[in-house]
C-alpha positions in Angstrom: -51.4 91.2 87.4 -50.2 88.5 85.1 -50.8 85.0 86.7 -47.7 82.2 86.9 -49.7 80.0 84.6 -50.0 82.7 82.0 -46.5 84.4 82.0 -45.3 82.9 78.7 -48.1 83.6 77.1 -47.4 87.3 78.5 -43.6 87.3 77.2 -45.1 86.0 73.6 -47.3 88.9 73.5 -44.7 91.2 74.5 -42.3 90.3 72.2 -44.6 90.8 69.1 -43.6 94.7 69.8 -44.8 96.3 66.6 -46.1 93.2 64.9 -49.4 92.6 67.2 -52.2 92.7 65.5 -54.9 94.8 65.2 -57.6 92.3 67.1 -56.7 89.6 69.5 -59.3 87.0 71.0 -58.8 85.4 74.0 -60.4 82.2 74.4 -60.5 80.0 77.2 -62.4 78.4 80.0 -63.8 81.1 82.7 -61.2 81.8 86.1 -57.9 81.2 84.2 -57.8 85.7 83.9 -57.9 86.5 80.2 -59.5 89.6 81.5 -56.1 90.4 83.4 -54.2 89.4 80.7 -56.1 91.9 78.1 -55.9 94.9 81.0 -52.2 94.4 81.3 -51.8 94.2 77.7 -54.0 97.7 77.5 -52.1 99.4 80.0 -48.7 98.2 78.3 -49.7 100.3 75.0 -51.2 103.2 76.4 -47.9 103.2 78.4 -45.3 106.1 77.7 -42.5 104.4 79.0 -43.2 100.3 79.5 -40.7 98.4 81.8 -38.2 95.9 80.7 -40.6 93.2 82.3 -43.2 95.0 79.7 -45.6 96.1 82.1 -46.6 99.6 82.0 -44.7 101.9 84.6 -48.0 103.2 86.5 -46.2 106.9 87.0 -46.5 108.3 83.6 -49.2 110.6 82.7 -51.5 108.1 80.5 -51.1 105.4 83.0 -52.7 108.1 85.7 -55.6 108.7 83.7 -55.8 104.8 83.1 -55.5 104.1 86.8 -57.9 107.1 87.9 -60.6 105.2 85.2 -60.3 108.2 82.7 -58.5 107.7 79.7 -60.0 108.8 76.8 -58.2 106.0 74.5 -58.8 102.9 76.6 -62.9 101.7 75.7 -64.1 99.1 77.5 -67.2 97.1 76.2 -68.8 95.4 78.6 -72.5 94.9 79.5 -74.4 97.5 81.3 -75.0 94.7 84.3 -71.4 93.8 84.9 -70.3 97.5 84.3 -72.9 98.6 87.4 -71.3 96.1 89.9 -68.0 96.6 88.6 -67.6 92.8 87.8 -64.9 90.9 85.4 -67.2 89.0 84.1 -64.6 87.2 81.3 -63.6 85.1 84.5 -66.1 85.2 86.9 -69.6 83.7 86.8 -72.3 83.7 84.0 -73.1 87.9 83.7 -76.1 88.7 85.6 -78.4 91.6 86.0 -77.9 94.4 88.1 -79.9 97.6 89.0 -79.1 101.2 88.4 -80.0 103.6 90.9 -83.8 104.3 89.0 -84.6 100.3 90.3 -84.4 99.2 86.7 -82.4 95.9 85.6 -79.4 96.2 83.7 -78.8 94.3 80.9 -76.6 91.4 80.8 -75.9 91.9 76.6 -73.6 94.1 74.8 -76.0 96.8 73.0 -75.7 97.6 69.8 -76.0 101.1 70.8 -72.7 100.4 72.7 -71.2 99.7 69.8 -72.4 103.2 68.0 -70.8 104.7 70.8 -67.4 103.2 70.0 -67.7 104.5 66.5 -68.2 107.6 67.4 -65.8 107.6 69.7 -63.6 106.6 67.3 -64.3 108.9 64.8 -62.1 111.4 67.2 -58.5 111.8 67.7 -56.9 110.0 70.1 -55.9 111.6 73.2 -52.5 110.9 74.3 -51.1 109.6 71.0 -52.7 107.9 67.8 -52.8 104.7 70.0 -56.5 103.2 71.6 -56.6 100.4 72.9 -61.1 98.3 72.7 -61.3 95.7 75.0 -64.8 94.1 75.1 -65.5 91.2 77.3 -67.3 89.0 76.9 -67.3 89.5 73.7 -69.9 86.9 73.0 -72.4 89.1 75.0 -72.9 90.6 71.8 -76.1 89.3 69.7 -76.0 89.3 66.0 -77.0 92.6 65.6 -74.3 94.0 67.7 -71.6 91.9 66.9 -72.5 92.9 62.9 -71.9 96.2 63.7 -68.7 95.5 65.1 -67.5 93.7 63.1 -67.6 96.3 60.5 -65.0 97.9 62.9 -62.7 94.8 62.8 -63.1 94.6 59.1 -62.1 98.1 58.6 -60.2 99.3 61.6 -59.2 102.9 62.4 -55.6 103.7 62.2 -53.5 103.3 65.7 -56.5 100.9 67.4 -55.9 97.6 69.0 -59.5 95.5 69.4 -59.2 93.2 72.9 -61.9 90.1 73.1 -62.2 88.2 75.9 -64.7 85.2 75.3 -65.3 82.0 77.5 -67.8 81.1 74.9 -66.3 81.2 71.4 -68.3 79.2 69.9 -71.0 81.6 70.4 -69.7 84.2 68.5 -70.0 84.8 64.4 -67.3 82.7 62.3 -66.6 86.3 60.8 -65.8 87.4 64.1 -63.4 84.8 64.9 -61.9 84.7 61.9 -60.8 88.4 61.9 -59.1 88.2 65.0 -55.8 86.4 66.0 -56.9 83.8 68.4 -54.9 83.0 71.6 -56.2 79.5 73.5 -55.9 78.6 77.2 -56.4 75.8 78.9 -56.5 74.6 82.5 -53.6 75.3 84.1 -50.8 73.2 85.4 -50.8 71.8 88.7 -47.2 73.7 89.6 -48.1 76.7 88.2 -51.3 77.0 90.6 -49.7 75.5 93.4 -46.9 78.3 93.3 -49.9 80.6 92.9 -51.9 79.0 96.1 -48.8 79.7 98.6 -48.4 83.3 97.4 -52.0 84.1 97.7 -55.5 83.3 99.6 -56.0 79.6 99.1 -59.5 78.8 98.4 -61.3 75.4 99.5 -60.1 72.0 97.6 -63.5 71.3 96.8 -64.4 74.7 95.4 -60.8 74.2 93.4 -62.4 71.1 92.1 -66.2 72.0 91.5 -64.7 75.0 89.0 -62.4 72.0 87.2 -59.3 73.8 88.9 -59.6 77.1 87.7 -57.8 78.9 90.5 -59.3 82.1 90.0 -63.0 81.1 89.7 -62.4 79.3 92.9 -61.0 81.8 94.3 -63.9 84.1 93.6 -66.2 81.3 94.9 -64.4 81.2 98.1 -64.3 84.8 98.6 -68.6 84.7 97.6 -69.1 82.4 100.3 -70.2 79.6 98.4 -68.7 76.7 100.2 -71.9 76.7 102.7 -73.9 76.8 98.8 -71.7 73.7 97.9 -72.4 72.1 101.2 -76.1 72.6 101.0 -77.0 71.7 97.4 -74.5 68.2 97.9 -76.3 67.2 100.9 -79.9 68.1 99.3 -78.9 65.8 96.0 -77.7 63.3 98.5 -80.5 62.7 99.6 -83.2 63.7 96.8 -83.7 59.3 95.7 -84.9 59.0 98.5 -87.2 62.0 98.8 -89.6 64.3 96.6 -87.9 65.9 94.0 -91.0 68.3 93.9 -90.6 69.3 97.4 -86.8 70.4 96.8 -88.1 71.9 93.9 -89.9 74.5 95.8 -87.3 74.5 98.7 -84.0 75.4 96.0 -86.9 78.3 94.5 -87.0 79.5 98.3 -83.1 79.4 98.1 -82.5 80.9 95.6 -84.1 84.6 96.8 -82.5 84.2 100.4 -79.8 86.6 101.6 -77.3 83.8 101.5 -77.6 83.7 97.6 -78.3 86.7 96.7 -74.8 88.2 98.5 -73.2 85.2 96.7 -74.7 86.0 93.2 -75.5 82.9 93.7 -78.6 82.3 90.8 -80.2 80.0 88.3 -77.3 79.8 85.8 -74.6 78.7 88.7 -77.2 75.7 90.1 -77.8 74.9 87.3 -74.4 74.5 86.1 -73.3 72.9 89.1 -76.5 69.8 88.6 -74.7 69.6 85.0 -71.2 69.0 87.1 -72.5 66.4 89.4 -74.0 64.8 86.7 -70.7 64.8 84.5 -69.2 63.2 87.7 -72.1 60.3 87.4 -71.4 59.8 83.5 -67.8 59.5 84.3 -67.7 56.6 86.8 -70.4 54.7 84.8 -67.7 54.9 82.0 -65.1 53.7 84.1 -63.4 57.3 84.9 -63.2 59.0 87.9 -64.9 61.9 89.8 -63.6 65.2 88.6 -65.6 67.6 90.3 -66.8 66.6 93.4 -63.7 64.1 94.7 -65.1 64.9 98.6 -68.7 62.8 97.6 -67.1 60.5 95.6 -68.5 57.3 97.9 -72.0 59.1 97.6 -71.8 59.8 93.6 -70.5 56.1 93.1 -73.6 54.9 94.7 -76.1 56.7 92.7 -74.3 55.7 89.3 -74.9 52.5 90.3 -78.4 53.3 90.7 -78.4 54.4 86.5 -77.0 54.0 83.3 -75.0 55.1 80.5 -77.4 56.4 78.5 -79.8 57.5 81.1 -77.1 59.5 82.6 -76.1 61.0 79.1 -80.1 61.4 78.7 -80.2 63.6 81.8 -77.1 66.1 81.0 -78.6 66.9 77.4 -81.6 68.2 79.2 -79.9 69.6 82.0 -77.9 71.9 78.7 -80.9 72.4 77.2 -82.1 74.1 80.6 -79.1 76.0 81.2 -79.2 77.6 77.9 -82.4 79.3 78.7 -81.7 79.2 82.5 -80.7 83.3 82.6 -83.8 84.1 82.5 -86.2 81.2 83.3 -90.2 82.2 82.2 -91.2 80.5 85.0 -88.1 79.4 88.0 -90.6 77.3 89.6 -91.4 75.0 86.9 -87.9 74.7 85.9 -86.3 73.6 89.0 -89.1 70.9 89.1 -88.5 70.0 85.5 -84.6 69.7 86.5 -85.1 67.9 89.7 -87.8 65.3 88.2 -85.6 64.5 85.4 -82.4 63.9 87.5 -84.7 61.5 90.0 -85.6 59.5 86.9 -82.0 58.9 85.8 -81.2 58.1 89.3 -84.0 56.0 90.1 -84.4 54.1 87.6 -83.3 50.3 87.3 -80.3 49.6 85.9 -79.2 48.4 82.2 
């Protein structure tokens, strides 16, 4: 399915025909559907006969075998985690970690023994014709080690084989990476093309629209989660937090975090923390003179606490709140990071100010 806001993009691809190079990155914020946009652009070259509209047909033979899951020329690379619960995760939420069916976590990287596979893999004939088609996502999953040995790949690149990243971090991924690819950008799409996309489809919340900076599909994902009674919950707990004990919440938001409610959102460490690093955002912005992006419902409550703070402080308290999410996939110790995070954001909020 190729989304309103990314249908030119789709005829550009298209009409490269047999000048599209061998490795395309997709680079974007996460919920805009790169992921869709790399699937339909697989499917259109394992296609046998491709529509005017240059979508595949879905009735000839190599678009049965990609529809059944078993076509031998289409490769996804994804991590073990997101393979096991059959998420996107290009345009979904941070990757997590799953379980197999021996009880033991799968992981959220891209293995390097993933990538020894491909070679392999690619070391045989194709199947249907000298066309195969490597879509790995998200591609900066990969650590150094891994993304080395692919690289070698992209450097060197078997005859007939189109290499698909999907990245919402870019910057995360080796300069020699990038730079062998042929980068394609997106941004936050316009208002009319998600608007004709809300009345065609299920419209999620406005406030989830806005708490994912109006990327209608991470919204939509959010909505579908159950994660408007989350939003609710952590807004009314922040709300109230000056005048209460951040240590206290600390333990309560641990307690949260392994209830039923989360866990059948996916709702973790990464996404709270993200979402402290939004409100916070919202707080820097008003005491610049902006307004609130994220949280637009709360913005009487948010402009109260920025009065409460400062420039700096405020700027003080997202650099820490980054410096937490970076490591916030897997925390040593949940505990003592939620009460590092919550003692921190009292401070900047407490404070007196300049």
């Amino acid at each position: 399915m190729i989304h309103p806001w990314l249908q030119e993009t789709w005829q550009r691809l298209v009409g490269l025909g047999a000048r599209l190079p061998h490795a395309l990155l997709f680079v974007g914020p996460e919920g805009l559907g790169k992921r869709d946009l790399a699937d339909a652009l697989a499917a259109r070259l394992l296609c046998a006969t491709p529509g005017a509209d240059g979508h595949a047909c879905g009735h000839c033979a190599a678009c049965q075998l990609r529809l059944s899951g078993n076509h031998p020329d289409l490769l996804p690379v994804v991590p073990e985690a997101d393979a096991a619960s059959g998420k996107e995760p290009g345009d979904g939420d941070d990757a997590g970690e799953g379980e197999g069916g021996s009880g033991k976590k799968k992981s959220s990287q891209i293995r390097i023994e993933q990538i020894r596979d491909l070679q392999e893999a690619l070391a045989v004939t194709g199947h249907q014709s000298s066309r195969r088609v490597i879509v790995v996502d998200p591609a900066e999953a990969m650590n150094a080690f891994t993304a080395n040995a692919l690289l070698k790949l992209l450097e060197e690149p078997p005859e007939g084989c189109v290499f698909l990243l999907v990245s919402s971090a870019p910057r995360r991924l080796l300069p020699t990476i990038r730079s062998r690819c042929q980068q394609w950008s997106f941004s936050r799409p316009a208002g009319e093309a998600v608007a004709q996309w809300l009345s065609a489809s299920e419209a999620p919340p406005a406030d989830l629209l806005a708490l994912t900076g109006g990327m209608p599909l991470a919204a939509q994902r959010l909505a579908r989660n159950g994660s408007d009674a989350l939003l609710r919950r952590f807004v009314k707990d922040l709300a109230q937090l000056p005048a209460g004990d951040p240590l206290k919440l600390a333990g309560q938001w641990e307690s949260w975090l392994k209830s039923k409610e989360a866990l059948a959102a996916g709702f973790g460490m990464p996404q709270l923390v993200e979402w402290m690093q939004r409100w916070v955002t919202d707080l820097a912005s008003l005491r610049l003179g902006g307004r609130v992006r994220f949280f637009p419902g709360e913005d009487g409550v948010i402009a109260a606490l920025a009065q409460r703070t400062s420039v700096a402080t405020v700027t003080n308290c997202y650099n820490e709140l980054a410096r937490i999410r970076r490591v916030a996939q897997h925390p040593l110790n949940a505990r003592l990071m939620l009460e590092d995070m919550l003692l921190r954001y009292a401070r900047a909020v407490t404070g007196t100010r300049r």
